[in-house]
C-alpha positions in Angstrom: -29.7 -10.4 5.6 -26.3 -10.0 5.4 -26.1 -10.1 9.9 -28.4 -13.1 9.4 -25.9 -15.4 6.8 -22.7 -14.4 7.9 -22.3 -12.4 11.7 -25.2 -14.4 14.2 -24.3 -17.3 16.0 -26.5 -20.3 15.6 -27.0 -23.5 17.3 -25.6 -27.3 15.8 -29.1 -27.4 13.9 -28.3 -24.0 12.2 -31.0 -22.0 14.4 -30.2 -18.4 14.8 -29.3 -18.2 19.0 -27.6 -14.1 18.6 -30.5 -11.1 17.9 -27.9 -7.9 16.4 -27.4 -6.3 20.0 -26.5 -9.4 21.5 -23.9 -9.7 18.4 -22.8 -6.0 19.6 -22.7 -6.9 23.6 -20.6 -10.4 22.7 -17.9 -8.5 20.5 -17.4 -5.3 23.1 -17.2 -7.5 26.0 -14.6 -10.3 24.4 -12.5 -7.1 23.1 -12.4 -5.1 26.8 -11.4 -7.7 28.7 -7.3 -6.7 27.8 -7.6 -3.9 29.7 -7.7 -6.0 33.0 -4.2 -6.6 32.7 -2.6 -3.4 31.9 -4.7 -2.0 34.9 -8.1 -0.3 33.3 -11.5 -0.8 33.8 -12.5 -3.1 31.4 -16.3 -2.7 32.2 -15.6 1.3 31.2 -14.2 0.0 27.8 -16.8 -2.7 27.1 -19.6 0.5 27.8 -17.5 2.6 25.1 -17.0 -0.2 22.5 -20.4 -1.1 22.6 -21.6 2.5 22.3 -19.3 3.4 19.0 -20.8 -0.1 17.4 -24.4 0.4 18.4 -24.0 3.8 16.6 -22.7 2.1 13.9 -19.5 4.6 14.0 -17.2 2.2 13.7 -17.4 -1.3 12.8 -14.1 -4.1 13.2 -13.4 -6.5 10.4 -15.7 -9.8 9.3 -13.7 -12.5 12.0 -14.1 -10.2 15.0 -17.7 -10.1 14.4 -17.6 -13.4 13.6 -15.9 -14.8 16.6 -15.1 -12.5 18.9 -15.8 -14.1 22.7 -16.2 -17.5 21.2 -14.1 -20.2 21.8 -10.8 -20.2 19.6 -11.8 -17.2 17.9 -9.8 -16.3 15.2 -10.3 -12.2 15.1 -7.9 -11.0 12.2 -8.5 -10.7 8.4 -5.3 -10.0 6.7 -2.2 -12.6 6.8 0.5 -13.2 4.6 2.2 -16.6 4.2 6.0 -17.2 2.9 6.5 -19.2 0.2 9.5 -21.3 -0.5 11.0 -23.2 -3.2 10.5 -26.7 -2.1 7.4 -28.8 -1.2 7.2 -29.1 2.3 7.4 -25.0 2.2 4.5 -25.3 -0.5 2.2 -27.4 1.5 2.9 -26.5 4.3 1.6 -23.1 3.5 -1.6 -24.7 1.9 -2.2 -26.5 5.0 -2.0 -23.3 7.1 -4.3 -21.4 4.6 -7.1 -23.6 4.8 -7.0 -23.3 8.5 -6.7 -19.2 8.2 -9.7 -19.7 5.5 -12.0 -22.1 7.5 -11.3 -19.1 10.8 -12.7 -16.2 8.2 -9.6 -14.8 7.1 -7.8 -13.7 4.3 -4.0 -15.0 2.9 -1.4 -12.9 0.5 1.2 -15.1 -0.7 4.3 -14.1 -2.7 5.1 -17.1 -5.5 8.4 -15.1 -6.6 10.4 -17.6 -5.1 9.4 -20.6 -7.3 11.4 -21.5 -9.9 10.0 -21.5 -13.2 8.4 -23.8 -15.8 10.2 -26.2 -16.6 13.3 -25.5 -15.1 15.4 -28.8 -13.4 14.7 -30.6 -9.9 17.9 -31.0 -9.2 17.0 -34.2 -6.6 15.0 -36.2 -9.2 16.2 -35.6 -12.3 12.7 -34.2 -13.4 11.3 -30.4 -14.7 8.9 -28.2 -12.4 5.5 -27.0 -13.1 6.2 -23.4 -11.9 4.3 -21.4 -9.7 1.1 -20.9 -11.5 0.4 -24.9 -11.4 0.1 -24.4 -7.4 -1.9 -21.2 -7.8 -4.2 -23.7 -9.3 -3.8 -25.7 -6.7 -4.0 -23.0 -3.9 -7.4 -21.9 -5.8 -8.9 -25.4 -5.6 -8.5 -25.7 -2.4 -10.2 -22.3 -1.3 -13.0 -23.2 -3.4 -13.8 -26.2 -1.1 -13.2 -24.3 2.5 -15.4 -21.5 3.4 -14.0 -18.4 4.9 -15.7 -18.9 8.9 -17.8 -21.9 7.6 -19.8 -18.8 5.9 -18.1 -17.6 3.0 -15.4 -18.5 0.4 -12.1 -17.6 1.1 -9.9 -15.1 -0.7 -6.2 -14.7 -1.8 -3.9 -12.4 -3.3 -1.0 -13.6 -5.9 1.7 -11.6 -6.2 4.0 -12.4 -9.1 7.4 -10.1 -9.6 7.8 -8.8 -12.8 11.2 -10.2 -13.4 10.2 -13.8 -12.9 10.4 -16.0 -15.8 7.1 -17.4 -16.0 5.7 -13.5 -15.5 4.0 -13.4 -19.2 1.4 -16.7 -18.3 0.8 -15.0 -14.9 -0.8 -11.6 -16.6 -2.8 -13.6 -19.1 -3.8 -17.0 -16.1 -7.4 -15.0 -15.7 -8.0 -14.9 -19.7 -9.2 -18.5 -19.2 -12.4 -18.6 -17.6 -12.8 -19.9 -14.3 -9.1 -20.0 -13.4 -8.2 -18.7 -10.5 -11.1 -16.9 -9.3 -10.3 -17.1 -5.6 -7.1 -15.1 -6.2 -6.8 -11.3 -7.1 -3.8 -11.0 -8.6 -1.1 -8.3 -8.7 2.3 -7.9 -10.6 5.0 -7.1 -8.0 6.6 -4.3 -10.1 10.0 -1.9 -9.3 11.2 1.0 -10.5 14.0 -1.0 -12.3 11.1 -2.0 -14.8 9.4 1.5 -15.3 13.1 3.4 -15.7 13.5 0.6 -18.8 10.1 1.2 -19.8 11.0 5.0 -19.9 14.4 4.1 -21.5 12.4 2.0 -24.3 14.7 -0.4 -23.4 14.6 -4.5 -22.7 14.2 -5.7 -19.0 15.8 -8.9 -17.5 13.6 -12.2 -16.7 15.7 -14.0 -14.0 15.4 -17.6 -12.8 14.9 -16.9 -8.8 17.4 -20.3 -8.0 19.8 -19.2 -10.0 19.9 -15.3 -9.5 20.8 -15.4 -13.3 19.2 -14.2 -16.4 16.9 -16.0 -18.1 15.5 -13.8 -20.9 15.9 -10.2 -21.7 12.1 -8.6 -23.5 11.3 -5.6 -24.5 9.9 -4.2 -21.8 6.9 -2.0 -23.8 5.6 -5.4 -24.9 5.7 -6.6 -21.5 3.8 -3.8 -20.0 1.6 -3.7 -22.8 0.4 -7.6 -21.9 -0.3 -6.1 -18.1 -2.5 -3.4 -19.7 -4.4 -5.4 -22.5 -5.0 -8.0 -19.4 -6.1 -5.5 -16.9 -8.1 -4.2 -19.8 -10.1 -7.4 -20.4 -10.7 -9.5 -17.0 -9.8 -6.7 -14.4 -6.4 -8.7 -13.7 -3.7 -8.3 -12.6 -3.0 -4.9 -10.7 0.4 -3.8 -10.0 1.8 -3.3 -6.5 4.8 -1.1 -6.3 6.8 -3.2 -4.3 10.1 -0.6 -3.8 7.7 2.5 -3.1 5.9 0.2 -0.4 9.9 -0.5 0.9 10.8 2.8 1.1 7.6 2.7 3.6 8.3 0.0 5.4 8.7 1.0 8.7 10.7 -2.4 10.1 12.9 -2.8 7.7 15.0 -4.7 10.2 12.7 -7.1 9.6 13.1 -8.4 6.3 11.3 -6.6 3.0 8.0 -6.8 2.2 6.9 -8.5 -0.8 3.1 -9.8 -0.6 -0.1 -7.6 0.5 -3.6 -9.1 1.9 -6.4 -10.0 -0.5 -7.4 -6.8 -1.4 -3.6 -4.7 -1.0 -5.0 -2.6 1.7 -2.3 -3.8 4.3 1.1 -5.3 2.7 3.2 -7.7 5.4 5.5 -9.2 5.9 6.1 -13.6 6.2 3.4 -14.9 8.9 2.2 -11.4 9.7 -1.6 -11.0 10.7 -3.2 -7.6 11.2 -6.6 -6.4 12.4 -8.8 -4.4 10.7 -11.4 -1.7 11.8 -13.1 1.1 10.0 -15.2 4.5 10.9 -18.2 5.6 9.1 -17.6 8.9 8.1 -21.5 9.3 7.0 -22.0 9.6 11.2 -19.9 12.6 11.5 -21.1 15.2 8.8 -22.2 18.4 11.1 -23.5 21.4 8.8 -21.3 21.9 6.2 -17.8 19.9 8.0 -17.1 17.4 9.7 -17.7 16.7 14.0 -13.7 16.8 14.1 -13.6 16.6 17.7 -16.5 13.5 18.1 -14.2 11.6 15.0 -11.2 11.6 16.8 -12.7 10.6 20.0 -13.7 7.5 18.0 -10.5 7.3 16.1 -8.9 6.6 19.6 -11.0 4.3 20.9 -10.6 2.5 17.6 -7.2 1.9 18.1 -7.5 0.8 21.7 -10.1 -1.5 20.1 -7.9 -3.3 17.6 -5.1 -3.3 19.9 -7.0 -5.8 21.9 -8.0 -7.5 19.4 -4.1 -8.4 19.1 -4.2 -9.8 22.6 -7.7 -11.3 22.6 -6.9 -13.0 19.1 -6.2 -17.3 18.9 -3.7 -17.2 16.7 -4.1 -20.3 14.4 0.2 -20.9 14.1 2.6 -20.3 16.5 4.8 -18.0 13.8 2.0 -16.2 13.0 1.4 -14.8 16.5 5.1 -14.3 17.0 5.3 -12.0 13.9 2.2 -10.4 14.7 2.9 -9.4 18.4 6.4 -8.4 17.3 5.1 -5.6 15.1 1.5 -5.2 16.3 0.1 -3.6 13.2 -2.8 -2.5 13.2 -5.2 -1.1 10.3 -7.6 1.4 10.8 -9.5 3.2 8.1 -12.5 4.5 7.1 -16.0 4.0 4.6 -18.9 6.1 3.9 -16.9 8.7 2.4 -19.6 9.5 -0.3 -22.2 9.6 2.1 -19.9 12.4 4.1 -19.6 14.6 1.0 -23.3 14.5 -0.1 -24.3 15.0 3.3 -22.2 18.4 3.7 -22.4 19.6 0.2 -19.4 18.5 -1.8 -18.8 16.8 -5.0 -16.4 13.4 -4.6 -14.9 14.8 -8.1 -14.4 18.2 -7.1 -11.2 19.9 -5.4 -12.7 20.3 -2.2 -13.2 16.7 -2.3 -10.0 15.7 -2.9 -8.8 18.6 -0.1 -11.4 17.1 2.5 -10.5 13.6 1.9 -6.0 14.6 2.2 -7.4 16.5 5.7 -9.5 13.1 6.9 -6.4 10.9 6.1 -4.2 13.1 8.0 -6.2 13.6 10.9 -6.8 9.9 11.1 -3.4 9.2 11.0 -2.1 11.5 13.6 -4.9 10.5 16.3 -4.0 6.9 15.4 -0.7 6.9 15.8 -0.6 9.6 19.0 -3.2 7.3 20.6 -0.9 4.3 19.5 2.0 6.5 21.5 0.1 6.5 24.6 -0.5 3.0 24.8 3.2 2.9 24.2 3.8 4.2 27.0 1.3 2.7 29.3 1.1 -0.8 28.3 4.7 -1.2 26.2 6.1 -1.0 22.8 5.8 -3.4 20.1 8.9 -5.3 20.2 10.8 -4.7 17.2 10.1 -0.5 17.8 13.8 0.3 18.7 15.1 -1.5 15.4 12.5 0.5 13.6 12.0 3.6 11.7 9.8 5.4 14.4 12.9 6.4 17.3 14.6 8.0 15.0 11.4 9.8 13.8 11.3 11.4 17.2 9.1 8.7 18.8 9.6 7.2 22.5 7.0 4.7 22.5 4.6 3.4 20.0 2.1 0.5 20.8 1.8 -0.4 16.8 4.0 -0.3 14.0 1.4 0.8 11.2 -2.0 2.2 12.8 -4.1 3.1 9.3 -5.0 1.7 6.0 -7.9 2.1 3.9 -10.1 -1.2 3.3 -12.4 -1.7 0.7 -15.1 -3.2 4.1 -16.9 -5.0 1.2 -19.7 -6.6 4.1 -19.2 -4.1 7.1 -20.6 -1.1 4.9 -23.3 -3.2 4.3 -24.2 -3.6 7.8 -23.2 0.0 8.5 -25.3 0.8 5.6 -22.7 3.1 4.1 -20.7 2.9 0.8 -17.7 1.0 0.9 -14.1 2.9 1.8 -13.3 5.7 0.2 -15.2 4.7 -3.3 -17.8 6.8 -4.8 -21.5 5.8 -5.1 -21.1 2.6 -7.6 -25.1 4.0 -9.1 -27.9 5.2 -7.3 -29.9 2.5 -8.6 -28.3 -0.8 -9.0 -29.0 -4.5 -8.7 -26.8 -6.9 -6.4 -26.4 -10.3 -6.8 -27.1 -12.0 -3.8 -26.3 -15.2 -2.1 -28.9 -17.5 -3.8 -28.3 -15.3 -7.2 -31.0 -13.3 -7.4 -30.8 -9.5 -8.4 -32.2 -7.0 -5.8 -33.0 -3.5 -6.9 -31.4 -1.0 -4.4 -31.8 2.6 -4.3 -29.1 5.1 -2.6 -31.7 6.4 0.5 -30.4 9.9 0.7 -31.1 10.2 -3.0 -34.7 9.2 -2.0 -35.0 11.2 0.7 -34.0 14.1 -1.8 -35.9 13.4 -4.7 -39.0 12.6 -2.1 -38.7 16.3 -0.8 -39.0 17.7 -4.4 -42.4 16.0 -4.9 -43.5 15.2 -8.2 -40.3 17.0 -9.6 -38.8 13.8 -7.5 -41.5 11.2 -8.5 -40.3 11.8 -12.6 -36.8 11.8 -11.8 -37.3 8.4 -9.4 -38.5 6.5 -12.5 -35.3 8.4 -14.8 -33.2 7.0 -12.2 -34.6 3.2 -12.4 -33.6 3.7 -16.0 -30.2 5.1 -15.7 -28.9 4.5 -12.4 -27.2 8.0 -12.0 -29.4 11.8 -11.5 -26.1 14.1 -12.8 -28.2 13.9 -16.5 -31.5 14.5 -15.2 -31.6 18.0 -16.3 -34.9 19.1 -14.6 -33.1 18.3 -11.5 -31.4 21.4 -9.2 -28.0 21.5 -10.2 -26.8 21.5 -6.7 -28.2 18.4 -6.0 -27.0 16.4 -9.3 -23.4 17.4 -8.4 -23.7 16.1 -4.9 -24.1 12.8 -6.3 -22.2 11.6 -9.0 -21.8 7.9 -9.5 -18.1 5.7 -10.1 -19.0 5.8 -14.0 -19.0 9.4 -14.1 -15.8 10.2 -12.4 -12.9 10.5 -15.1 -10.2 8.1 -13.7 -7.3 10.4 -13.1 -9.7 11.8 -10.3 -10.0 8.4 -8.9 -6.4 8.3 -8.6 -6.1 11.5 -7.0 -8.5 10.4 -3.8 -6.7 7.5 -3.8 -3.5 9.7 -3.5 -5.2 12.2 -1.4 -5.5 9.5 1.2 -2.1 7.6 0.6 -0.4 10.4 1.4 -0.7 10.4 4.7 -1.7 6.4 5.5 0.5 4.4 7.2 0.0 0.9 5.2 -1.8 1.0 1.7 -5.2 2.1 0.1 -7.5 -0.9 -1.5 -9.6 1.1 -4.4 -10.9 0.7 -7.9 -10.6 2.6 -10.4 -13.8 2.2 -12.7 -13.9 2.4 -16.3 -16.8 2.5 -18.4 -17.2 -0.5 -21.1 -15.9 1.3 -23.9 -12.9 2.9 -22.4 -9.9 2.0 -24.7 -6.5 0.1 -23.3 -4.7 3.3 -23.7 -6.7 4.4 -20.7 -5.7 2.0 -18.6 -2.2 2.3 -19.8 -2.3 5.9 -18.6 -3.9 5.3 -14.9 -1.0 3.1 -14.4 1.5 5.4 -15.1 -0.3 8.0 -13.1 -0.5 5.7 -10.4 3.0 5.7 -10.4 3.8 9.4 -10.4 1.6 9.8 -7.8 3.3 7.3 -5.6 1.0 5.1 -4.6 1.3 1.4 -3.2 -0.8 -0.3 -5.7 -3.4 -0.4 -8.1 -6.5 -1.8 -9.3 -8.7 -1.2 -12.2 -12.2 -2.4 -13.4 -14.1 -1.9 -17.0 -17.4 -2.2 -16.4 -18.8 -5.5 -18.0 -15.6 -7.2 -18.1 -15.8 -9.5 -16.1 -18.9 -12.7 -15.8 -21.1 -12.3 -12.6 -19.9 -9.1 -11.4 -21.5 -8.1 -7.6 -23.1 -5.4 -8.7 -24.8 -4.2 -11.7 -26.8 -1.2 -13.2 -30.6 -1.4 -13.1 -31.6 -4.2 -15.6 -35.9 -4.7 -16.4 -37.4 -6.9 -14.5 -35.7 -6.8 -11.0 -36.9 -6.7 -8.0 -37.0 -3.8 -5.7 -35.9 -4.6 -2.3 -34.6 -2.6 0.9 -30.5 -1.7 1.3 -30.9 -2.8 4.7 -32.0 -6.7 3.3 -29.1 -6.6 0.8 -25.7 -8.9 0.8 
C-alpha cells in the first residue's frame, strides 16, 4: 500500500504506470549516471545500486524514490531556511517552503530572530505579532500543500530559550489543533542549564535589541518545558552549543535550526540527502556480516553523493550551500530486528555495546569512502576552512556522512522497524490513510510462536490482548527477552542507545523516548537532564496517549487484522 499511495508513478488520470522493480530500475539508473563525468562506468553502478535496493539493504529517502529520473526531480528531504526579521525575509521563506513541500521535502526554520510580541515597528509606528503568529501562518500553509502532491508537509520550529516570547512557545501545542505541522524544539545552551544548576534566574533578551528583556527564574522556566513535554509530546530541546562544538564548518556561520525530525541540523539554505541500511539483512549467526555491511555502507555513500549532483535544486542558494558542504546523511533502521535475530536484548548491555560498535563502523566506512571520493572526484568546497585538515584529512567528498533518521515510510517498505527504535508492540493497530485501524503482528514473533505450536497458538491470542510476550510466562525465557517492546524499556536505557550511537555519528540522532501513560513529569524532567550529561544533540519524548490520533496504537477490540506488508 504504502509503494502504491506514495512511491509509483501514475499517469494525468491517476493510473498506476511503475510496478516496484520498475520503481527500483528508475531510481538506480537516474542516480548512476554521475559517474559518467568523473570517469566510471555508470552502467557498473546502476547494476550495484539496483542490487542493494532490490535486496532491500538499503533504501534512499522519500523524494529520491519519489522522483528520482523524473523531470525536475527534487531528491533531498532535509532543508533549513533562514529567517529574518522583516517581511520580505518572512515570506520569502514561506514562498520557498511551499515549493520545498509541494517537491516532498522537509523545512527547519529558526524563528529566534523575530522580535517579540509586541514590541515597536520602528517604520510604522505599530507593535508586532511575534514569531508564533507566523508559525501559525507557516502551519496553515503546509496544511494546504502536500509533501510530492502525496503527503503533508512537515516542519521543525526551533525557538531559543532566551527569546522573550519563549513561555507561549512551550505551551502553543496545549491548544488543540495548533500547529500540528511543526515539531517543535527549544533551542537551549549551557548558559541556561549552568543557571538551572545555580538555582539562579536566566535572561529573556529582545533579539533587535541584544538587551534584556526579563530576568525568570529559570526552574520555573524549565519546569513549563517539562509539564509541556509531559502533556502534548512538545517541545523537545535541541542543544544548540553541544551541536556547535560539532559543527564541523564553523567557518560557515553557526548552526541554529535542525530538519523536521532533528536528525541532520544545518545550516541557512542547506539541503541534505538521506539514505539508510537495514540492519535486519545483515545478522549472520550470532553477529553481524561486518564485511557485506560495509560493502553496502560504501556504496551508500557513493549513492547519496550523486544524489547531490543528480538533484534540481528548487533555489539557487539552496544548491550553492548544499554543494559547498555536501553533507550527506547516512544511517540505519531495523535495529530491533538485528538484535532478535542474533540473540540480544535492545535493553541489555550487549545491546547498547553492539549498537556504539554499528555507529562506529558506520561512521568510519562512511567517512573513509567519503575520503576516496575526495580524492578522485574533489573536495567539498569549504573543506580547507573546515575542521577535517586539521583532523589529519587530505580530501573529503562530504562534510558530515551519517546521522540516524527516524525513516518513518522507508521501514515500512523495507519492512523493518524504524531507526534505531525498539519494537513500538508486537501487536499494534495503525492508522492508515483513510483512518481505519489495521491490526499488525511483528512476523518474526509469528514465526516464533508458530514453531512452538500450541504453546504458540495460546500465547498468539495473549499477545492480541497485550501487545507485548515479556509477561507471557509460559513462554521460553530466552525468547521473551529477545523481544521486548518501547513500553517496557525504562527511559534512561533509551537514552543510552541513543548515546551509544551519538557518540560516534557525524550529524544528530532522531529518537523517542517512550513513556508509559502514567509516568509522572518528574520522569521527563530527569530524561532531559540525562540527555544532557550524556551529550547528545537533542531530544524527544512521548507519553503514550498524550497526544489525539496518534500513528500507532496498542491492540484495541474490534480491529482488523491485516498483513505488515499492506500497512502505511
Amino acid at each position: 500500500m504504502v509503494l502504491r499511495e506514495r512511491y509509483l508513478r501514475r499517469d494525468e488520470a491517476g493510473r498506476l504506470i511503475e510496478d516496484p522493480r520498475g520503481m527500483l530500475e528508475r531510481v538506480a539508473s537516474a542516480i548512476a549516471a554521475p559517474a559518467r563525468q568523473f570517469g566510471d562506468d555508470a552502467s557498473y553502478w546502476e547494476a550495484r545500486f539496483l542490487d542493494r535496493l532490490e535486496k532491500l539493504e538499503f533504501l534512499p529517502n522519500s523524494p529520491t524514490l519519489m522522483n528520482a529520473g523524473l523531470s525536475g526531480g527534487q531528491l533531498a528531504a532535509c532543508f533549513v531556511l533562514p529567517i529574518e526579521d522583516d517581511l520580505d525575509s518572512i515570506f520569502a521563506a514561506l514562498s520557498r517552503t511551499a515549493r520545498i513541500h509541494q517537491s516532498g521535502g522537509g523545512t527547519g526554520f529558526s524563528f529566534g530572530a523575530l522580535r517579540p510580541e509586541e514590541d515597536r515597528v520602528r517604520s510604522t509606528g505599530g507593535i508586532t505579532s511575534g514569531p508564533l503568529s507566523f508559525m501559525d501562518l507557516f502551519d496553515h500553509a503546509t496544511a494546504v500543500i502536500r509533501q510530492g502532491g502525496r503527503r503533508r508537509g512537515a516542519n521543525m520550529a526551533v525557538l531559543q530559550i532566551d527569546h522573550p516570547d519563549i513561555e507561549a512557545f512551550i505551551n502553543a501545542k496545549r491548544t488543540p489543533g495548533r500547529l500540528e505541522n511543526f515539531n517543535l524544539s527549544v533551542g537551549v545552551n549551557d548558559a541556561f542549564f549552568e543557571a538551572l544548576a545555580g538555582h539562579g534566574p536566566f535572561s529573556l533578551r529582545n533579539p533587535r535589541t541584544g538587551r534584556v528583556a526579563q530576568a525568570v527564574e529559570s526552574e520555573a522556566l524549565f519546569d513549563s518545558i517539562v509539564q509541556a513535554a509531559w502533556t502534548t509530546g512538545d517541545p523537545g530541546l535541541l542543544f544548540l552549543d553541544e551541536i556547535n562544538r560539532h559543527n564541523s564548518t564553523p567557518c560557515l556561520g553557526r548552526i541554529e535550526a535542525t530538519n523536521p525530525c532533528g536528525e541532520q541540523p544545518l545550516l541557512p539554505y542547506e539541503s541534505c540527502t538521506l539514505g539508510s541500511i537495514n540492519l535486519a539483512k545483515f545478522a549472520s549467526g550470532r553477529d553481524l556480516d561486518w564485511n557485506r555491511f560495509g560493502s553496502v555502507v560504501r556504496d551508500a555513500v557513493v549513492f547519496l553523493d550523486n544524489v547531490i549532483e543528480t538533484n534540481c535544486y528548487p533555489f539557487r542558494e539552496i544548491e550553492a550551500a548544499t554543494r559547498r558542504t555536501r553533507k550527506i546523511g547516512l544511517g540505519v533502521m531495523g535495529l530491533s530486528e538485528l538484535f532478535a535475530a542474533i540473540g540480544i536484548a535492545y535493553d541489555s548491555a550487549e545491546g547498547l555495546a553492539l549498537g556504539s560498535r554499528i555507529a562506529k563502523f558506520l561512521t568510519s566506512e562512511a567517512r573513509a569512502a567519503s575520503a576516496l571520493l575526495g580524492e578522485k572526484r574533489g573536495s567539498f568546497p569549504a573543506f580547507y576552512d573546515s575542521v577535517w585538515p586539521r583532523r589529519g584529512f587530505s580530501a573529503l567528498r562530504n562534510a558530515t556522512v551519517t546521522c540516524v533518521a527516524p525513516t518513518g515510510t522507508i521501514s515500512l517498505v523495507a519492512g523493518c522497524s524504524s531507526g534505531i527504535e525498539p519494537f513500538f508492540a508486537l501487536a499494534f493497530t495503525r492508522r492508515v490513510l483513510d483512518g481505519r485501524l489495521l491490526l499488525e503482528i511483528n512476523p518474526m514473533v509469528r514465526a516464533e510462536l508458530s514453531r512452538l505450536g500450541q504453546e504458540g497458538e495460546a500465547a498468539l491470542q495473549e499477545l492480541h490482548t497485550h501487545g507485548s510476550i515479556r509477561q507471557i510466562e509460559h513462554l521460553p525465557e530466552e525468547l521473551r527477552r529477545r523481544f521486548p517492546i518501547a513500553l517496557e524499556i525504562e527511559p534512561e536505557l533509551h537514552l543510552h542507545m541513543q548515546a551509544a550511537f551519538q557518540a560516534s555519528v557525524d550529524a544528530a540522532v532522531s529518537k523517542t523516548v517512550n513513556f508509559p501513560n502514567h509516568a509522572p513529569a518528574s520522569a521527563v524532567r530527569d530524561v532531559f537532564l540525562l540527555a544532557r550529561k550524556l551529550r547528545l544533540k537533542g531530544i524527544t519524548v512521548y507519553r503514550y496517549g498524550s497526544r489525539r490520533g496518534q500513528t500507532l496504537s496498542l491492540v484495541d477490540e474490534g480491529v482488523r487484522h491485516d498483513c505488515r506488508e499492506c500497512a502505511v
